[in-house]
C-alpha angles and dihedrals in degrees: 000000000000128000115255124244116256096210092056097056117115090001118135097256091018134097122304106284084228113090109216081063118033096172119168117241092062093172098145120088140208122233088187101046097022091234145121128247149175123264094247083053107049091041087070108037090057093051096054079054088051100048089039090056088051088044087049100031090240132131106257125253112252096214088157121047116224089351087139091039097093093194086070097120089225090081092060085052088057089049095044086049097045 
């Protein structure tokens, strides 16, 4: 596998700002870092922020709009790329 570019980490369109992934197609973006991630990733991510705001009774952070909407038409992107 190739080494991922640098300067396309964390870039809408580039590779997943987080770097244990780096996958190309980063089109979510964090509210929180101001960065861009995968779909896997920020999946993820938002749900660690979902289950920190019920341990702390707290509402949640939305850091990825409509991750959870499945009609979002990035999804379809995902599925199309994968």
């Amino acid at each position: 596998m190739c080494k991922p570019d640098p300067e396309l980490k964390g870039i809408r369109g580039g590779n997943c700002n987080r770097t244990a992934c780096q996958q190309p197609n980063a089109i979510w973006y964090n509210k929180g870092s101001f960065a861009w991630y995968c779909r896997n990733c920020a999946i993820t991510i938002q749900r660690s922020a979902n289950d920190y705001g019920i341990q702390c009774q707290e509402p949640p952070m939305i850091l990825f709009e409509n991750i959870f909407e499945p009609t979002d038409p990035r999804h379809e992107i995902y599925r199309r790329n994968r």
